[in-house]
C-alpha positions in Angstrom: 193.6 30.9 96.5 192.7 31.5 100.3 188.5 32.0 100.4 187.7 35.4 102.0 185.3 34.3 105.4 181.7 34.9 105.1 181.5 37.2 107.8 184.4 39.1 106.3 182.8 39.4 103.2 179.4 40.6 104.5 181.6 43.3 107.1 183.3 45.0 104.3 179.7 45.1 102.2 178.4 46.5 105.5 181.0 49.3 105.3 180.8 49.8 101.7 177.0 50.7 101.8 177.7 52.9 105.1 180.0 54.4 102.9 177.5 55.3 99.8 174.7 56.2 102.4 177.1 59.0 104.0 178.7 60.4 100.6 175.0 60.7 99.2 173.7 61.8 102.8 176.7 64.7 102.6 175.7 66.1 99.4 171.8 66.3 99.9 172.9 68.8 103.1 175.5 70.3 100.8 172.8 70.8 98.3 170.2 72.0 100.7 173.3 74.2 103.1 174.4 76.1 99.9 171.6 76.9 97.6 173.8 79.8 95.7 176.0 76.6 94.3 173.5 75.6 92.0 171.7 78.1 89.2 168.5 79.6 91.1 165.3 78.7 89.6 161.8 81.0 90.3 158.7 79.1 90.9 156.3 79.1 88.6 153.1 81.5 88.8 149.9 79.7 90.2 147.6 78.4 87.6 143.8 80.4 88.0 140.9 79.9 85.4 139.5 83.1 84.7 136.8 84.7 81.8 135.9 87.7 80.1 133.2 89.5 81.9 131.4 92.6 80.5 128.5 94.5 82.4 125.2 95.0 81.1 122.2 97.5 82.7 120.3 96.0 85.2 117.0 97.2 86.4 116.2 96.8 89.9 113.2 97.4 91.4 111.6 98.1 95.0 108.5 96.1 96.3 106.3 98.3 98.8 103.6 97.7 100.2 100.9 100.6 100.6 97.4 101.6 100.8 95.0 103.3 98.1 93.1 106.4 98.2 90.7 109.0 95.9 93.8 111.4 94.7 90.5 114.0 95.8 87.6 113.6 98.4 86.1 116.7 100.4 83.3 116.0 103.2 80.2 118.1 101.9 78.8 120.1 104.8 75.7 122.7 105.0 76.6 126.6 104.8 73.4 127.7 105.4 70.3 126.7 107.7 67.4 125.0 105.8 64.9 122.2 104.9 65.9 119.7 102.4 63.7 120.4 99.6 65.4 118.8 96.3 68.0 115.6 95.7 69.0 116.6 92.2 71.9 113.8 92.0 71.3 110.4 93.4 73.8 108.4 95.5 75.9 107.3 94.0 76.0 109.2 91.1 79.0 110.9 89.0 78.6 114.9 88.7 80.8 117.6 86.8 82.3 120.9 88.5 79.4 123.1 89.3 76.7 120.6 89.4 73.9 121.8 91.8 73.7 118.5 94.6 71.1 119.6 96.9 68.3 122.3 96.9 67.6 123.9 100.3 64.3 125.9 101.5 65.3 129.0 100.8 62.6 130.9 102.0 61.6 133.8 99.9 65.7 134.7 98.7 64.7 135.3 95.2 62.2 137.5 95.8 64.8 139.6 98.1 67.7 139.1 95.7 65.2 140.7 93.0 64.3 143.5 95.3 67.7 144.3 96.5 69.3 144.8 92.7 66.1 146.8 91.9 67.5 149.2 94.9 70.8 148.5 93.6 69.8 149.7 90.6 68.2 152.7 91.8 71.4 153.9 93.9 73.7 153.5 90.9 71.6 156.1 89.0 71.5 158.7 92.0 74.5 158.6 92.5 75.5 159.1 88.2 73.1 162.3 88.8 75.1 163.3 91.8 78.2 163.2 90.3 76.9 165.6 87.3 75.5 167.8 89.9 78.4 168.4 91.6 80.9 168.8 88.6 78.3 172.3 88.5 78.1 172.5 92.1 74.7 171.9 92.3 75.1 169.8 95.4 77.6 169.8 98.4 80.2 167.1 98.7 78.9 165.3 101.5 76.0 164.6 99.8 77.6 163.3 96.9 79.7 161.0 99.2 76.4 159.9 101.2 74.8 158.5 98.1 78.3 157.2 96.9 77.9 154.9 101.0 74.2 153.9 99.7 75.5 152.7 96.5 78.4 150.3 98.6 75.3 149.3 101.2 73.2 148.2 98.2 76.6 146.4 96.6 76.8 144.4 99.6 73.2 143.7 100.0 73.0 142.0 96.6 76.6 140.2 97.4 75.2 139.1 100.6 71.9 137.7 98.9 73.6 136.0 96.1 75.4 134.0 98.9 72.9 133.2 101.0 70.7 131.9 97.6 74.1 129.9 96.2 74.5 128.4 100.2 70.8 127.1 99.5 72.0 125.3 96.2 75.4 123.7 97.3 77.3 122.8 94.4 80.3 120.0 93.5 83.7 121.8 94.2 85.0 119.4 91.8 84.1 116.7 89.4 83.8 112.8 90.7 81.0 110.8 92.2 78.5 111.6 94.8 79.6 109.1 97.2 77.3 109.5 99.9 74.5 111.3 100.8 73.1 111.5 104.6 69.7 113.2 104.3 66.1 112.9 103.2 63.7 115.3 102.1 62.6 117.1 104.4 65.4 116.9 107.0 66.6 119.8 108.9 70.1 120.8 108.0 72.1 123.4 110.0 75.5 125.1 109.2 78.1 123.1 109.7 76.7 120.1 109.4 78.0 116.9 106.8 75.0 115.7 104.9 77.4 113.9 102.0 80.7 113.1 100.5 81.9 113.9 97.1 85.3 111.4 95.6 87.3 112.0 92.5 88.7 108.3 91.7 89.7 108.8 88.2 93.4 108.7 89.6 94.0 106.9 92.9 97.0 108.1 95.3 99.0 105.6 96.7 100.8 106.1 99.9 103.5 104.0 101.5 106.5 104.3 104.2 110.0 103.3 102.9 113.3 102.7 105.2 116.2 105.1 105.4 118.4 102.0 103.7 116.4 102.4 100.7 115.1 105.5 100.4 117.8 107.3 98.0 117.3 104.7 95.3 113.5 106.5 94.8 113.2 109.5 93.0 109.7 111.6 91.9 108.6 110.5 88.2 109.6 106.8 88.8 107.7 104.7 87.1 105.1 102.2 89.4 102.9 99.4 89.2 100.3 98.2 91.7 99.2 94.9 91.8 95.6 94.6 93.5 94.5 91.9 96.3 92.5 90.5 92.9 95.5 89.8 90.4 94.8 93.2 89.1 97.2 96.1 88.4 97.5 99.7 87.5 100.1 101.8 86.5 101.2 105.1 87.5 104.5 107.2 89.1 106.1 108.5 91.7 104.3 112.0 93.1 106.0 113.0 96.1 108.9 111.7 98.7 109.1 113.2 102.1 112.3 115.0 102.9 112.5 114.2 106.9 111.6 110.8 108.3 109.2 110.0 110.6 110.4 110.1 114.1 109.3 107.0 115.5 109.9 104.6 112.8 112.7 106.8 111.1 111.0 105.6 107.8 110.1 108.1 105.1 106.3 108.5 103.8 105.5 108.7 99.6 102.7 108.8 97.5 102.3 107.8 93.9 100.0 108.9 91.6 98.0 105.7 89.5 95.2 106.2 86.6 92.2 104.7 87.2 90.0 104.9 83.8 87.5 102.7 84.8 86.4 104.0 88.5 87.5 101.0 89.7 86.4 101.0 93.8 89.8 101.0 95.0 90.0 103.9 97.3 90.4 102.8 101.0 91.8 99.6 100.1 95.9 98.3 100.1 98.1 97.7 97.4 101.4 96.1 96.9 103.7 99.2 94.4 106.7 97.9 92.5 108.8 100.9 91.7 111.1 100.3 88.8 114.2 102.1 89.6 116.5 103.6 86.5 118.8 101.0 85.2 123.0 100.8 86.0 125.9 99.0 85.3 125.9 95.8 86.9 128.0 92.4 86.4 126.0 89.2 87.3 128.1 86.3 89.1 128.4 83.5 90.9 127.6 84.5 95.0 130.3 82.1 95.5 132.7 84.4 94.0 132.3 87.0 96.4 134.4 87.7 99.3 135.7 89.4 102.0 138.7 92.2 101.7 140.8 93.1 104.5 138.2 95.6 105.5 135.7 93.4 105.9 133.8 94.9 102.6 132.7 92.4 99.7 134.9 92.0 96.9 135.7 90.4 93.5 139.6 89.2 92.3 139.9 89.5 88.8 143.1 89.7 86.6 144.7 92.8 85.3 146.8 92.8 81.3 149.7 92.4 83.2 148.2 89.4 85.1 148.3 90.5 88.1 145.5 89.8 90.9 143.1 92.7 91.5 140.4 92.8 94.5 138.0 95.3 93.8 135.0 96.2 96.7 131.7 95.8 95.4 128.0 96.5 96.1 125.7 94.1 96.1 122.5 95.4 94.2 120.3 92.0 94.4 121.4 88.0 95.1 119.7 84.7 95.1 121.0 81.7 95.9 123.2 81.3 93.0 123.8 84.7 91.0 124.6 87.8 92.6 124.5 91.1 90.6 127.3 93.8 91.9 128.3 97.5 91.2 132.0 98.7 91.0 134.3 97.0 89.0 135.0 98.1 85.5 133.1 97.3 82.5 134.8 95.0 81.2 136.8 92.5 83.2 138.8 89.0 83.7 136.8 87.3 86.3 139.0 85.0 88.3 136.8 81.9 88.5 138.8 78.9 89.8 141.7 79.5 91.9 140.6 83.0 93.8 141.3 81.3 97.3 144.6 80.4 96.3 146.3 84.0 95.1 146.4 87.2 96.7 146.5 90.8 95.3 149.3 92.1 93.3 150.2 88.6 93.0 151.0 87.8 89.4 149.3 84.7 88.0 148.8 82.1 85.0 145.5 83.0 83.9 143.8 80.4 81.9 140.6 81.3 79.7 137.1 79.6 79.6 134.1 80.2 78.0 131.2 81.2 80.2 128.9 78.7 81.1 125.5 79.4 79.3 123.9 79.0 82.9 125.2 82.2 84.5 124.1 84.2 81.1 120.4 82.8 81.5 120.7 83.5 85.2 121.4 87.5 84.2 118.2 89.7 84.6 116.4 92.3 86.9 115.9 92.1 90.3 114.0 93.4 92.8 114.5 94.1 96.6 111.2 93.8 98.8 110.4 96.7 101.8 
């Protein structure tokens, strides 16, 4: 038997593995030139991690800073001329509504006062005899309605006496303490002029300015608490909101009202107010599950029952670095957690449960947002 050559031998090897490499080079293009040949197979849906996610009321609250003032304080000036001649309350002092504070000279206006209801007294019963007179004619009716005018002049003469004497004997318009008192005995005081200052500081006023961003959270009857420059606090609410801001600063000016059972000496001084603000439904979350939708608004993906991807906007009540606590997406929820970066709305999904890490539910609580 003839011996096939060696290079014949490794020529027809050649050719046969040409061969192979072009047959299985032909039928990977036929497979990938005519899909429809072979039975069509749908990819299967992404794989996202998601869990259950149910709200819970969250209490915000606003931080303000603010000063403190006497809820009432008048200046006490002088309504009549006169010598100091009594200091009935010291400086100082506290004093009830209608406490006498200071006596003035009054020079003789009791004895006048006494004098002009004796006349007062006198006209009252002319004129009763008048009137019988003339019911029988006896007199003429002007001279009925002449002593009727000295009746009114001796009215006005007591009225105008009784003033003068109370103007000697100023009185407190209003309970509180006797803050300050500028004269001595014996001091000239004319009218007009401030000889002291009277403070009511059983409730303090607090009054603060608060931006347009924020304003609208705040309502009257909110609950607030100061906290004092010495670790003290009081409690108290929300009196008054303005309803136009302030030109300049286009901020908007409060006051709340604060108890102050003790007298504490607070008036004049600055406070810092946290207002509590009513609580709403909020879901707490990761920050790094928050992001952008087309219009550039923040926004959560969750999962639908049909599994489908859902981007809802949010509003972003408070963050820190890693919870965030958002408004707007329904109360309960499944909260894509692993995998939002990967799908897009509408697109449907194989969701796969967790459990909640017990980090994120220790990390839930109220917030607060500083001014």
């Amino acid at each position: 038997m003839r011996r096939i050559p060696f290079s014949y031998a490794l020529a027809i090897v050649f050719v046969l593995a040409l061969i192979v490499w072009l047959a299985l080079g032909d039928f990977q293009r036929f497979q990938s030139a005519a899909p429809g040949a072979q039975a069509e197979r749908e990819p299967s849906p992404v794989r996202v991690e998601v869990t259950h996610l149910q709200s819970a009321p969250f209490i915000a609250r606003q931080v303000i800073q603010g000063q403190l003032e006497a809820s009432r304080e008048t200046v006490l000036r002088a309504n009549a001329a006169g010598f100091v001649r009594e200091k009935p309350v010291a400086q100082g002092e506290a004093v009830d509504q209608g406490q006498t504070l200071l006596v003035l000279d009054n020079e003789a206006l009791p004895e006048q006062l006494e004098q002009a209801r004796d006349e007062l007294a006198v006209a009252q019963a002319e004129y009763a005899g008048a009137q019988d007179l003339r019911q029988r004619n006896f007199i003429s009716q002007p001279d009925l309605l002449r002593l009727q005018s000295g009746l009114s002049a001796s009215r006005a003469q007591v009225a105008q006496l009784e003033r003068q004497l109370s103007d000697t004997r100023p009185t407190a318009p209003f309970a509180g303490v006797l803050d300050r008192v500028q004269v001595e005995l014996g001091d000239l005081l004319q009218p007009g002029e401030e000889w002291g200052r009277l403070i009511d500081d059983r409730t303090l006023t607090g009054t603060a300015w608060v931006s347009q961003q924020q304003i609208n959270a705040l309502s009257v009857g909110l609950p607030v608490t100061a906290r004092l420059l010495n670790g003290d606090s009081l409690t108290g609410e929300v009196s008054h909101i303005s309803s136009r801001a302030e030109e300049q600063t286009r901020s908007f000016y409060i006051e709340v009202t604060l108890d102050n059972p003790e007298r504490l000496r607070l008036a004049g001084g600055s406070a810092e107010f946290t207002v509590t603000l009513p609580p709403r439904p909020a879901h707490a979350l990761s920050t790094a599950l928050l992001n952008l939708d087309a219009s550039g608004e923040l926004a959560v993906k969750h999962v639908n029952a049909r599994d489908e991807v859902v981007q809802t906007p949010v509003t972003l009540i408070s963050a820190t670095l890693e919870s965030a606590f958002v408004a707007g997406l329904p109360d309960s929820l499944e909260l894509i957690t692993l995998g939002a970066g990967l799908v897009e709305p509408g697109q449907v999904v194989t969701p796969v449960r967790v459990e909640p890490s017990t980090a994120d539910d220790d990390r839930a609580g109220p917030g607060q947002a500083g001014l």
